[in-house]
N, C-alpha and C positions, 0 to 999 in steps of 0.2 A: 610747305607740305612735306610731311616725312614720308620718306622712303623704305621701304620696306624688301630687305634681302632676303632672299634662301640658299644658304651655304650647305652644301654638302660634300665632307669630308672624309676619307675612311669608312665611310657606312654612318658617321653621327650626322645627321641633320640638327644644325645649326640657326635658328631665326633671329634677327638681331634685326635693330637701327644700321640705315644705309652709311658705307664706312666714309662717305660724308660728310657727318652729321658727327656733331661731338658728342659725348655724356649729357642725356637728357635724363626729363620727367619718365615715369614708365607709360609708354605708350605701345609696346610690340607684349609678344610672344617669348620667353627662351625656351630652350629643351636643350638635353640631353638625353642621346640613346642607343645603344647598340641592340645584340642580340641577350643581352642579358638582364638589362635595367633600362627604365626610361624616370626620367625626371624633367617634368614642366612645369614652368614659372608662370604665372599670371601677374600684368601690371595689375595696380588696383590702385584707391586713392592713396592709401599707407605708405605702398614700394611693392617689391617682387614678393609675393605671397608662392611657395609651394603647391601649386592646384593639386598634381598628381604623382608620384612616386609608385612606381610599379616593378617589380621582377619578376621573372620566370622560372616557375615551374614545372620543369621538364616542357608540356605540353601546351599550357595554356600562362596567360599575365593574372598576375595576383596583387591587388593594391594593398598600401599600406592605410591604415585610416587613420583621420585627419592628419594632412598633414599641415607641416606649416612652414619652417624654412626663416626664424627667428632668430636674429642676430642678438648677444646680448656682450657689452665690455662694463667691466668692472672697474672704478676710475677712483682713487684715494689723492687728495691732496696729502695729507700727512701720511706718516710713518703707520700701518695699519700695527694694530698690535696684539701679541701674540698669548695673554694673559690667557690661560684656563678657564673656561667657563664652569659657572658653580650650578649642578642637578638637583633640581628636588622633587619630592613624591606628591602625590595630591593631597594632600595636607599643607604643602608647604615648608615642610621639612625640607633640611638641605642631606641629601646623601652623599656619603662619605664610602667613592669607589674610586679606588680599590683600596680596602681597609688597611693601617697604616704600618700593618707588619709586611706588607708588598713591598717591601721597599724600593726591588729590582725595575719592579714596573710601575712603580707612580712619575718619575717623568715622564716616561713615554707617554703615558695617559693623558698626562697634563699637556704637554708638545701636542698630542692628536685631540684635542679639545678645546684651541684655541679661537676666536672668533675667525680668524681668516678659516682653518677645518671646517667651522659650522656654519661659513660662508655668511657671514653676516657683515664681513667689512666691507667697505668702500658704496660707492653709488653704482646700482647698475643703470646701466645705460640699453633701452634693447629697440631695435627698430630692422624696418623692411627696409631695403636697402631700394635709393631712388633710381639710380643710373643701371645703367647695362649697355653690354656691347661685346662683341664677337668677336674672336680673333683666334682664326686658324681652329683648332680642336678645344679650344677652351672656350668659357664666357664669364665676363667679369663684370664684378657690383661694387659700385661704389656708395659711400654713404660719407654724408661731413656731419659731424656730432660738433657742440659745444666746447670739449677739449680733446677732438680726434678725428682725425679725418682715415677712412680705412676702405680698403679694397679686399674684396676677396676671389680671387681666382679656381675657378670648377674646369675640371676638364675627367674623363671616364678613364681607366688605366687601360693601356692597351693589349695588357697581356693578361692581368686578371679582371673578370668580366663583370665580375658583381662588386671591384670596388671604386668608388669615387673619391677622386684626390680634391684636396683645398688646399690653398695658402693663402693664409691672412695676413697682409700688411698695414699695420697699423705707424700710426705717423702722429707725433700729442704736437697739441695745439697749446697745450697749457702744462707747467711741469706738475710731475706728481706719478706717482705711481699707477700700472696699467697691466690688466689682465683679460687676455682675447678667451672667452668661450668659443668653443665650435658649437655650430647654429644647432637649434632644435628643429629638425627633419618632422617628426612629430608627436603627436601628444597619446599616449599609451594610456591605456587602462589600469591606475594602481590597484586595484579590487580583480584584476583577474589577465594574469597573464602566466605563460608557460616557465620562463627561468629568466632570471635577472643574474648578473656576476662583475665583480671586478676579481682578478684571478690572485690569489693570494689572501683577498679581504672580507670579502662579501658574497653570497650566492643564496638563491635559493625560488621558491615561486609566490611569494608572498611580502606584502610589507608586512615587519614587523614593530609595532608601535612601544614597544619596551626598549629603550633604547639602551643601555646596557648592555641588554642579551644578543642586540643585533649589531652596534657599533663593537663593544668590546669581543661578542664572542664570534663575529661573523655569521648569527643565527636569523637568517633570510635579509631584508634590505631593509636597513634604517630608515625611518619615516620623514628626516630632516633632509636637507639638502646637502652633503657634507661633501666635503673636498679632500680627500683623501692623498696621500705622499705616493710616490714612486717606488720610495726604499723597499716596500713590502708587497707593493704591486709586481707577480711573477712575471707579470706580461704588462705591457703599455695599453692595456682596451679596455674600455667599459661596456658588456652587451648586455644586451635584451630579447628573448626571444618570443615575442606579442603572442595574445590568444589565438590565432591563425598559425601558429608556428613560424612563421618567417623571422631570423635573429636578425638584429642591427647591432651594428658594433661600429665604435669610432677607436681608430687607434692614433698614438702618434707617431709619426715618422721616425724610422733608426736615427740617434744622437740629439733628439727633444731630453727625454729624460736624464739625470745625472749620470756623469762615471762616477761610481763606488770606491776607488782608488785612482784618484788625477793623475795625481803624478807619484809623491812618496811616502802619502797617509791617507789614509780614510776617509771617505768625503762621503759617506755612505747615509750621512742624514741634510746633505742637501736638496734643496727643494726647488725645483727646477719646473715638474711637471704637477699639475692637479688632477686628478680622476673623481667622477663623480654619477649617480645614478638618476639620483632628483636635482635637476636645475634650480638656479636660483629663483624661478618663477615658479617651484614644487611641483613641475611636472616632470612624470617617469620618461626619463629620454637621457641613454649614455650621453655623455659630457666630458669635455675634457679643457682645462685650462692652463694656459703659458702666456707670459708668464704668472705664476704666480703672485697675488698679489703681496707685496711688500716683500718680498725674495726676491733672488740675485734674475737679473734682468728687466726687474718691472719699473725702475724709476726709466723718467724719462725726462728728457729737458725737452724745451720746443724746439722742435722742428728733426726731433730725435726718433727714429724706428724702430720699433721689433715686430719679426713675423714669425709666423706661426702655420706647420705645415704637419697635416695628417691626412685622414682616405676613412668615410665612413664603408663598412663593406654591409650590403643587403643582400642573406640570401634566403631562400625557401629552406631553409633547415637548421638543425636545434641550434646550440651551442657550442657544442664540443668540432663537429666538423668548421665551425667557423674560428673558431679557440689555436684549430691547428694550422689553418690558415694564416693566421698572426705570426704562429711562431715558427711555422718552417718555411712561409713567402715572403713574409716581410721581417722577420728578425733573422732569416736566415741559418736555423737552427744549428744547421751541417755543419757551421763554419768552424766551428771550435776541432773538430773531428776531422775537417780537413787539414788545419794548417799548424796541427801540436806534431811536437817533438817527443817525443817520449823518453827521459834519462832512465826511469828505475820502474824495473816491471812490477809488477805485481807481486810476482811468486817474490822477487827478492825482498819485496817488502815482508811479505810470509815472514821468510829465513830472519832476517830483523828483529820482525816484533818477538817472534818466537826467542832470541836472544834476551829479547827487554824484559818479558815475561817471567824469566829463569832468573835474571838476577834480583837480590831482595834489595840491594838498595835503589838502582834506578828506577825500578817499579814500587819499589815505596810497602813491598809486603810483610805484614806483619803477626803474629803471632800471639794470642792471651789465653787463662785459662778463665773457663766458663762454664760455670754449672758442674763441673769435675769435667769438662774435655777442653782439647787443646782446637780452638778455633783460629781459623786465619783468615784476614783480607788485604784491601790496600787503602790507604791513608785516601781522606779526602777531604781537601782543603776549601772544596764551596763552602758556604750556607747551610748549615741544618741546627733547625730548632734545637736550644740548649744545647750544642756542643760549644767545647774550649777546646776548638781545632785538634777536637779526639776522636772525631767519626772516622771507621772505616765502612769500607763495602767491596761487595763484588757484582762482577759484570759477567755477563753472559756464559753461566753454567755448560750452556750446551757446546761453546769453542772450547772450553776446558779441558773437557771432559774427551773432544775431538780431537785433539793438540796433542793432547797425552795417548789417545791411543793410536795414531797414526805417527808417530813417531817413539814410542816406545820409552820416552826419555826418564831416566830417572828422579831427576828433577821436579818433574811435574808429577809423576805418578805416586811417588813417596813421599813429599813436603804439599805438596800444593793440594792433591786433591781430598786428600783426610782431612784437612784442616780446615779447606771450603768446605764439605758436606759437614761437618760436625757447626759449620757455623750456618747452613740452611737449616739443621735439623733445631737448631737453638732459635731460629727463629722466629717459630712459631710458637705462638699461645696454643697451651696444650693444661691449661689449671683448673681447667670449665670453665663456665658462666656463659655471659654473651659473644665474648670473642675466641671461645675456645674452638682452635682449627685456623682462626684468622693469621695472616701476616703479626709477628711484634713490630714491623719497622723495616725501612731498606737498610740503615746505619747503621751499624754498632757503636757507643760511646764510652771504651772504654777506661774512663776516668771513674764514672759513676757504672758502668757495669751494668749496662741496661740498652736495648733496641728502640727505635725511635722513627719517625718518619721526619723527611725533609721540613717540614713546614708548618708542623703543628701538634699537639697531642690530639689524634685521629687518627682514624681507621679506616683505610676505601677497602670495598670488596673488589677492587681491580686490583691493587697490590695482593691480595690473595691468590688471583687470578697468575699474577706475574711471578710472585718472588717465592710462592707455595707451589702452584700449580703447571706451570711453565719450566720454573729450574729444577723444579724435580719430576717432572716427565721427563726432561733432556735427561737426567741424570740415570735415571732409569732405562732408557735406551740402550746404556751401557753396563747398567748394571742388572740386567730383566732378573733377576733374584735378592736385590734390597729387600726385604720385607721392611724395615724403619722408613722406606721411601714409600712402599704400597701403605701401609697407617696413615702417612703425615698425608700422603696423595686422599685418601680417605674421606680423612676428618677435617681436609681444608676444602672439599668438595661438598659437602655435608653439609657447612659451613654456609659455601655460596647456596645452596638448598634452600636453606631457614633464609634469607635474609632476601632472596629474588621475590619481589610483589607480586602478586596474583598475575597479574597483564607479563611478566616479564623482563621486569630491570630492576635494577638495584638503588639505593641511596647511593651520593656520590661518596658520604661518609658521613663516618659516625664518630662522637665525643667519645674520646675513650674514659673520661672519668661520667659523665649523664648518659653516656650510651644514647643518647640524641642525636637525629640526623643533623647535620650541617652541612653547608650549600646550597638551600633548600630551592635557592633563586637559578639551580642547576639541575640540567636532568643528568643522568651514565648514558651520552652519548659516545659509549668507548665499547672495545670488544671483549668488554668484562665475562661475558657469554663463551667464550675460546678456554676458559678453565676447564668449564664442562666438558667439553670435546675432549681434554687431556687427560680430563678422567674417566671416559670412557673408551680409550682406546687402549688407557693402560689398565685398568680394570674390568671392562668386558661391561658393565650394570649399564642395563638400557635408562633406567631413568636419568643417569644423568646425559644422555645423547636426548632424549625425554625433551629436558628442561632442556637444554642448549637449543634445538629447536624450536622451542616456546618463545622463547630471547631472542633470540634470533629474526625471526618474524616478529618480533616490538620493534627488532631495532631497523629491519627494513623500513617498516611503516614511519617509524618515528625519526628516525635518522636519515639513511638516504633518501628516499625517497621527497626528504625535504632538505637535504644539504645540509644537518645540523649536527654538528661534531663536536666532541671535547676532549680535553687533552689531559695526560699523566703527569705534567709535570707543575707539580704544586709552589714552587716559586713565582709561575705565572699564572697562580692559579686558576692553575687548568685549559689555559687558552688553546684552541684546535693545535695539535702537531702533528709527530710522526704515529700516534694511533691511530691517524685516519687510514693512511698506508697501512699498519697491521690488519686494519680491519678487512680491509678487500682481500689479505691472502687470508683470514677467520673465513671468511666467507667462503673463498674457494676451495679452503680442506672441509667444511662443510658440504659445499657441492661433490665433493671427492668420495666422500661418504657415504650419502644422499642421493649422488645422481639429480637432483631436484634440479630443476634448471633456473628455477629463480635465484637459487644462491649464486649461480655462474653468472645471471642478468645484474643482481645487484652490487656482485664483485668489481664486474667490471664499469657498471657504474660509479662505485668508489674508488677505483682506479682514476677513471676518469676525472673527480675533482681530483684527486691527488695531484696530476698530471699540473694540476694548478698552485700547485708549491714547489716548484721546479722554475728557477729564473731562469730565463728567457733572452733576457736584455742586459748590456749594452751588447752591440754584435762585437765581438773580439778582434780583437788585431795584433798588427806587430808595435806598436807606438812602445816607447820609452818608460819605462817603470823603473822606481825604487821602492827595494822593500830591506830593514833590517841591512841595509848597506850593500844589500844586493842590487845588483845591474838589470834587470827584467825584462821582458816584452809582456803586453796587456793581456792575450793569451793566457799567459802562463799563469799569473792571479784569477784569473777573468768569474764573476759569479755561476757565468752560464753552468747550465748542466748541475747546479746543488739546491740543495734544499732547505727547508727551513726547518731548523727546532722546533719555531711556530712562529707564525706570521702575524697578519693582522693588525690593529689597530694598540695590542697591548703587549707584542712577542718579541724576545730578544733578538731576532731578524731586522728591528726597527736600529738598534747602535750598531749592532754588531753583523749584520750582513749572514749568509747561511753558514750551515755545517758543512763540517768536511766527511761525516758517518752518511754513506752511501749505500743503505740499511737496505733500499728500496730497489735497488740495484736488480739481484738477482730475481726478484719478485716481476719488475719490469719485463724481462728476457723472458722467463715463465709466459707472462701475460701475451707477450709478441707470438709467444708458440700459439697461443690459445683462439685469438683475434686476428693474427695477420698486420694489426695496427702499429706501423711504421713508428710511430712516437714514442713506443716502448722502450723500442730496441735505442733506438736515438741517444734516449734518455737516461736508458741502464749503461750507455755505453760515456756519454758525456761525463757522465758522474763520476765512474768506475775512473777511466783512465787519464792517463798521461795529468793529474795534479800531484808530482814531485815535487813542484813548488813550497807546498804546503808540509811537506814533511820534515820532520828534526831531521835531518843527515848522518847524527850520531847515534840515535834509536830506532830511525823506521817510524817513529808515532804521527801520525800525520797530529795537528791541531784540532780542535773541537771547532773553533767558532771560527769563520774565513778572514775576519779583522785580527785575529793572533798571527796569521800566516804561518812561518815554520819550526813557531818557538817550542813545539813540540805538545805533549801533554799537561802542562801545567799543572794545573791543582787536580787533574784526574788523570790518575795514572791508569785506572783501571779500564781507560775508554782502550785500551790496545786488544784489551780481550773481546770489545766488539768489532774491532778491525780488521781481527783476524776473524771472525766472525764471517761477519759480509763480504768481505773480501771472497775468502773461499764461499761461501755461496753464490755469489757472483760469478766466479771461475766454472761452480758445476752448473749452472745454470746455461752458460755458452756451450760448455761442455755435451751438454743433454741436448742445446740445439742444434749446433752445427751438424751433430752423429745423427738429429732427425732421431732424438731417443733411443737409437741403436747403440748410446754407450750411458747408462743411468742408473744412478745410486741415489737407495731412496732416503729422503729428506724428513727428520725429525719437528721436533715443533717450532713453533715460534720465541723469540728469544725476548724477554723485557729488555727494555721497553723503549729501544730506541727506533725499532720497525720492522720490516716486516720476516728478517732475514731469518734463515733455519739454519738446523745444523747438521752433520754428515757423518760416516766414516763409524757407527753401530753395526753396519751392518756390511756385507758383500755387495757388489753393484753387479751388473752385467757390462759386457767390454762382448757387444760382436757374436752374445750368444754365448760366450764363455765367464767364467763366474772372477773377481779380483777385489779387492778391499784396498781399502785406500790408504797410502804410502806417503811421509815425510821423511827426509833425510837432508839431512846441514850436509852442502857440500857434495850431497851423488850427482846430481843435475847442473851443469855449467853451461849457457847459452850467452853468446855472444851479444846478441839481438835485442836491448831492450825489451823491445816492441814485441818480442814474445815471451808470453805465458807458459808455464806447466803445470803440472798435475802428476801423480803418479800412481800407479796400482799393483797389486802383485798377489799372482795366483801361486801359493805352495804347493800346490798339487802338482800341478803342469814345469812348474819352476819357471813362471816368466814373471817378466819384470815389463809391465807396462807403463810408456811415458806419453803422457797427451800434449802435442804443442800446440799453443793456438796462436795465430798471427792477431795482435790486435790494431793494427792499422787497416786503414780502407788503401794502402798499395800492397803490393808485391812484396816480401822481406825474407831474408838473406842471414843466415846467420851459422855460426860454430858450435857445434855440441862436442859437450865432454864427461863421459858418465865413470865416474869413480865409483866403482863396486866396493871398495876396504870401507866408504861411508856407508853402508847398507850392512853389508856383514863382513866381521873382521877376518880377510884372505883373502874372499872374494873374489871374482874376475868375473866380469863383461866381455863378453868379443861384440864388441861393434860390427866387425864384420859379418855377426851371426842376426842380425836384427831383420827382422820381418818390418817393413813399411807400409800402411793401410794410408787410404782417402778416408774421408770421415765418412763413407758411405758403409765403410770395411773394407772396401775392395783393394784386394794385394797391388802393389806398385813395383814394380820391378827396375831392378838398375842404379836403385836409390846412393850416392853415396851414404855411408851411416851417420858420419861427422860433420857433414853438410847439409843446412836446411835451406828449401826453398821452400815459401807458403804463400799461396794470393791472398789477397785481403778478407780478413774476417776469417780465413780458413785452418783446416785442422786438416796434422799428419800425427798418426799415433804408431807410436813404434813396440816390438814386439820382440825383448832382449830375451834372451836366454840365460841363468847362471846356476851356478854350482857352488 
């Protein structure tokens, strides 16, 4: 006769078979429960069925429905294999995606399309598990399969309340290849649930049965069962948050998923971990598999093991509070921010690039005549349609334009900037017909003497938006008396007029020779809408504040509101990127505007996926790195804290690991002002600092893509002018927080089109009440301290000279100032002894040495020089 115990533990009651009694038949009771979750198992004839599953709701218990508590392993005698699977339409045609000028992205495609991705290899194996038994805080099931014999271990985490850990040890009976699903808790509703997401790939509250639109572009949840990579996964979880609102989420344990750099190269498309939405038995219930099958760890010989350790978490709320859960409790967000080193600050990166920029040959700038004027940009050695490695272009108008006037230099104000605006002004169709006002092209190719777009003979109204409307509103901030820029700002607004559809959005583009739309299998889920705003701030005409409005709520409705995005960059084409990010600050200079408050709700909703393109994982450490014959620690590489170009299923995030353009940065800091929401800050701060790693040493350029590491700019030379770009928005964005907006200069538009970043230094800011314009100089500013920042400003009226430092570590720091006056104006003289010391509150300090800095973390002392 069995025995039957009641253990009670720490507050979990325990029911099990008497410790007795070995591994039997299911005859008892299990549970699991604290004050936050309860989970009971019912014997039955099968094995341990999941009877109940409950969490708490502030007040009361809220069940999840059906549950079930389904083991299922995935068992290959051969080698599973990884051949592309072939789509066809209902006709039975085979389609041919991504068409064959993709070149960049048909591997990937092909890699994310393989029978193991679409889960169709091996034998699943799935069963109730027969034994059970109790021991201390845990309880364990055992189950003996035909080639496996496996245990899986449950016990409640004791410090967070809603999540439940497992370790599955499996053990082959027979050799061959093996892969542990985590069990299916239970069976969800595909026709009607709140939000689905794996973070990086997939989101949205809908299946969508187009598979194309939902595997390649991450446009709601693929209707197959697919098994998705790690490489592209920001976070290790797959959730669900059911039509009662309660999310589930299974994540895996820190050091499941791959390191991205092992040891002295790239390991960034191993396959370690599987994520998944729909189970191999096509019910909606996160999933997660290791190993994968026929990837590193899944063979097994007999009598050979691997386990598998994760924590599904259940709580009563959406997604995003459980999202953060993931990445600051169990990936440990902080970590990278606690334990970095910082060699080269910021500002000195400034000083650098600002160097790189000036010279024509390391920056690659170049000079033609066009049309009767002398236009200039910089070489660019990617991919664009019909060039013979003769494209040039330019990046970010609006640092230009800010470079050059905060520093005065002549360099940039006599060669550089006549020569870019003559080549923005040439680049518009201005001959009539149907694209007259539209963008010619981001490239120049000057062999044949003609403007072009990266990827195709076409026409998007978002490059209008960008390369019309964007760089010549920046430009015009500084020049508020262009008339040639108010025309072109005009009739590229006009432009987006005629071509916005009744409801609100635009084609994604048009044939430039049939004037036909094409993409048609795409919507303009982008903030093509943000031109209009550009045009109405710098022309005053309400219609087009009008229309941008009108847009705007399409793109609520149609876009956030469903998680559906698309991206600017036509090489993949168009896979979600960094417009998603632009869009949320569209939204919030709208809201700025407006006042409306939906545009502030749906900002910071697209904040919030964004927040989902930000790696996450592996947690950082000190371990042993080679890069480039460098000596390293894992830190110093580490993914965490960047982003993706684009992600997903088709993004070059999949070979090449994130960017190093930390565009999102100051928008982040913004957003923390606005919400209070810690992950912001976190985030703009991870990004931002301490990767010196990454930078050429001899230019200041950091790298584009995180698999080049610090070989500098390569074939784009022109990314320095978004470096410096974000960079300094970055800077005034801490700057405007830590002073609590007591020190704030206002911010121009948005910059194409790598995110969300603005630009500065048009206008006077305030400093404490008192009026200063923003100040660069090679050389006036010398700080010891990596670890801190500058900034600088100066009132001519008053004659001061203000310097903003900001500590950017979470300790205490310590450093030398040394202000050269002859670098500011030639004779010049500073008395240090004469400087005024504020907190960032303003409030005077008294005592201060001048040449001595102390700052606690995160903090700001602004100094207050005098000169003559």
């Amino acid at each position: 006769m069995n025995r039957v115990v009641i253990y009670c533990l720490n507050g979990i009651l325990l029911l099990g078979a008497g410790t007795g009694k070995s591994l039997g038949q299911p005859v008892v009771k299990a549970g699991l429960r604290n004050n936050a979750l309860r989970v009971d198992w019912n014997p039955t004839s099968n094995g341990y069925k999941i009877k109940q599953l409950l969490v708490k709701d502030q007040s009361r218990w809220r069940s999840l429905a059906t549950p079930l508590g389904q083991y299922t392993l995935l068992y290959s005698a051969e080698q599973p294999k990884m051949d592309a699977a072939v789509f066809t339409d209902k006709e039975g045609k085979t389609i041919q995606f991504p068409e064959p000028e993709y070149r960049y992205i048909i591997p990937t495609w092909k890699a994310n399309t393989s029978a193991v991705s679409m889960n169709r290899e091996g034998r699943a194996i799935s069963f109730y598990p027969q034994q059970y038994k109790a021991n201390g805080d845990k309880i364990i099931f055992q189950q003996n399969t035909d080639v496996a014999t496996v245990e899986a271990v449950w016990q409640l985490d004791p410090v967070y309340k809603n999540d439940l850990r497992v370790s599955i040890r499996l053990t082959a009976k027979a050799p061959g290849y093996y892969s542990i699903a985590s069990p299916a808790l239970t069976v969800n509703d595909k026709d009607r649930f709140q939000w689905a997401c794996i973070p990086g790939l997939f989101q949205g509250n809908s299946i969508n049965h187009n598979f194309i639109d939902a595997y390649g572009y991450g446009h709601g949840i693929p209707d197959k069962p697919m098994v998705v990579r790690e490489r592209t996964a920001a976070a290790l979880t797959s959730m669900l948050t059911n039509k009662e609102g309660i999310t589930l989420a299974v994540t895996a344990e820190p050091g499941t998923g791959r390191d991205p750099w092992a040891f002295d190269k790239s390991t960034q498309s191993d396959w370690r971990l599987g994520l998944s939405l729909i189970n191999r038995h096509e019910q909606l219930m996160p999933t997660l598999y290791y190993p994968v099958l026929g990837q590193k760890n899944s063979y097994l010989k007999e009598g050979e093991t691997v386990s598998f350790d994760f924590r599904y978490t259940v709580n009563a709320a959406n997604w995003y509070p459980v999202y953060k859960h993931v990445v600051n409790d169990i990936y440990r967000f902080d970590e990278l921010l606690h334990i970095k080193q910082t060699r080269l600050s910021l500002s000195e990166r400034i000083g650098q690039l600002f160097s790189y920029v000036k010279n024509d040959s390391t920056s690659r700038w170049r000079t033609f005549e066009y049309n009767g004027r002398i236009i200039g940009a910089q070489d660019y050695l990617g991919g664009v349609y019909e060039s013979n490695r003769d494209a040039v272009k330019n990046a970010d108008y609006g640092a230009m334009w800010m470079l050059a006037t905060i520093t005065q230099d002549s360099v940039l104000i006599h060669e550089r900037l006549k020569a870019a605006l003559n080549f923005k002004l040439t680049q518009q169709n201005t001959g009539g017909g149907f694209f007259s006002g539209a963008a010619a092209g981001q490239y120049y190719l000057y062999q044949s003497k003609r403007f072009t777009e990266e990827w195709g003979p076409y026409t998007e109204p978002v490059a209008t938006t960008y390369y019309m409307l964007l760089d010549m509103g920046n430009i015009l901030l500084f020049e508020p008396g262009n008339a040639a820029l108010k025309k072109s700002i005009r009739l590229a607004a006009d432009w987006l007029l005629t071509t916005m559809k009744p409801e609100g959005y635009w084609e994604v583009a048009y044939n430039n020779h049939t004037m036909k739309p094409m993409f048609t299998d795409l919507k303009d889920y982008r903030p093509t809408f943000y031109g209009l705003v550009v045009a109405y701030k710098t022309l005053g005409d309400k219609k087009y504040l009008d229309a941008a409005l009108k847009s705007a709520n399409w793109y609520i409705k149609n876009a956030v509101e469903r998680g559906y995005f698309l991206g600017v960059c036509g090489d993949a084409r168009f896979a979600p990127d960094f417009a998603t990010g632009q869009s949320a600050q569209a939204l919030l200079d709208l809201y700025d505007i407006t006042k409306d408050s939906r545009f502030k709700q749906a900002a910071v909703t697209t904040a919030q996926f964004y927040t989902t393109s930000i790696y996450s994982h592996p947690i950082p450490g000190h371990q042993a790195k080679k890069s480039n014959g460098r000596q390293l620690e894992d830190w110093q590489i580490s993914q965490v804290g960047l982003s993706f170009e684009h992600g997903g299923t088709l993004g070059s995030a999949n070979p090449s690991g994130p960017i190093l353009l930390a565009s999102h940065a100051g928008m982040f800091v913004r957003l923390f002002q606005l919400t209070k929401d810690s992950l912001y800050l976190k985030m703009a701060r991870t990004a931002a600092l301490s990767k010196d790693a990454f930078v050429d040493p001899a230019t200041g350029v950091a790298s584009y893509y995180w698999s080049a590491m610090n070989k500098g700019a390569g074939p784009y030379p022109h990314h320095a002018w978004w470096q410096i770009g974000w960079i300094t928005d970055y800077l005034m964005a801490e700057l405007a927080l830590r002073s609590q907006g007591r020190i704030d200069f206002p911010a121009g538009f948005l910059t194409p089109k790598v995110g969300p970043h603005k630009t500065f230094g048009f206008r006077e800011g305030k400093i404490f009440g008192q009026q200063g314009k923003l100040l660069f100089k090679e050389g006036l500013v010398s700080l010891s301290n990596p670890n801190m920042d500058y900034l600088c400003a100066l009132n001519q009226k008053t004659k001061k000279l203000y310097l903003f430092v900001l500590n950017n570590d979470d300790e205490l720091q310590q450093g030398d100032l040394k202000i050269d006056g002859s670098r500011f104006i030639p004779g010049c003289e500073i008395r240090p002894e004469s400087a005024e010391c504020f907190t960032a509150s303003g409030e005077r300090m008294k005592d201060v040495p001048p040449n001595k800095i102390k700052i606690g973390p995160y903090g700001l002392t602004v100094y207050a020089f005098d000169y003559n």
